[in-house]
N, C-alpha and C positions, 0 to 999 in steps of 0.2 A: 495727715490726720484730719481730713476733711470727713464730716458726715458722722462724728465723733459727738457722744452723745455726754452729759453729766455724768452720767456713773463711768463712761472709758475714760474718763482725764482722773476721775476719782484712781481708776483701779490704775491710771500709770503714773501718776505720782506716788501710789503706791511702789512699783517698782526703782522708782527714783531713789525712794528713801529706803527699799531692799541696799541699791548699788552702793550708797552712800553708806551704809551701815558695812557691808562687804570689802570698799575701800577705808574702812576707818578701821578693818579690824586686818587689813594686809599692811598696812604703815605702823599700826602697835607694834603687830610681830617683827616689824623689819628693826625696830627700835630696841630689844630686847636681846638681851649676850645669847651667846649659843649654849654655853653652861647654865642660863639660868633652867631652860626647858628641863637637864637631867635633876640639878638641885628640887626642882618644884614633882618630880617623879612626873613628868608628863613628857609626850610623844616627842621626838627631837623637833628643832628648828629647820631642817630640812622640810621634812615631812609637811610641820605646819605651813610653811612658806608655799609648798606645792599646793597645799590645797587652798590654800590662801587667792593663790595666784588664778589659779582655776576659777574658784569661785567669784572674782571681779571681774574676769574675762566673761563669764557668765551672764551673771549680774548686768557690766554694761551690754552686753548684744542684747539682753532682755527689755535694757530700759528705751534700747536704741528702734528695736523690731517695730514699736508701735509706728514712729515716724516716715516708716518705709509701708502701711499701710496693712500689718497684723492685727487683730483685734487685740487690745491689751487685757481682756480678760481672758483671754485663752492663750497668750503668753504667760500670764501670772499663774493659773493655776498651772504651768507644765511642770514635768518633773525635773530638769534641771534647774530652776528659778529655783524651788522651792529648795531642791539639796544643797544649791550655793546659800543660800538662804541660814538654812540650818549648819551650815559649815563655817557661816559667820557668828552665830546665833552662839553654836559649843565652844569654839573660839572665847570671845568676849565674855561669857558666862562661867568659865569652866578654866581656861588655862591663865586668861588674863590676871585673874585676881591673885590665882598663884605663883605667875611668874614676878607681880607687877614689883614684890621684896626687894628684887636682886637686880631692878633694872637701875638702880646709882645715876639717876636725874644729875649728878655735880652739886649744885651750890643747894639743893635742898633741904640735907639733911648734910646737920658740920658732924666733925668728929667729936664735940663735946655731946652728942643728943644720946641721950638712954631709950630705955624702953617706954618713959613715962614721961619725957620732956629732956630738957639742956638740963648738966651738972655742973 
């Protein structure tokens, strides 16, 4: 990373906090029943996991290329960066909220809780 100017440590810590957002939305999904994906009517567990896995695989080669001497602004705009990107993005915005009902954390919620509080 020699010869690496403000804006390229800007645009790859940008990609840092892509990879980190990409790994934080492939450990949700690893945490989440396989039944909950059909209860929530969303794409199976499988599926998510593959694209999951892809897209941190992604993510880090992207975050990793600058160190090896890429310009990181022209890793960041390529088009795999961005589709793991957005595959983390639909993820986290889209399935998480819906699955997140059926994921049974254990001690969080007892058996006495209603829909409006403990009875």
């Amino acid at each position: 990373m020699t010869g690496f100017g403000v804006l390229d440590y800007f645009f790859w810590i940008l990609l840092l906090i892509a990879f980190v957002m990409e790994a934080w939305a492939l450990v949700d999904a690893l945490t989440v029943p396989t039944n909950a994906y059909a209860a929530a009517s969303k794409q199976s567990k499988k599926l998510w996991m593959i694209i999951l896995i892809v897209a941190a695989v992604v993510g880090l080669a992207a975050a990793v290329l600058p160190l090896q001497g890429s310009s990181p602004v022209a890793v960041l705009f390529g088009i795999l960066p961005v589709a793991a990107f957005i595959a983390a993005a639909v993820y986290l915005a889209d399935v998480r909220p819906a699955v997140k009902p059926f994921k049974g954390r254990g001690g969080g919620r007892g058996s006495n809780m209603g829909p409006y509080g403990p009875w």
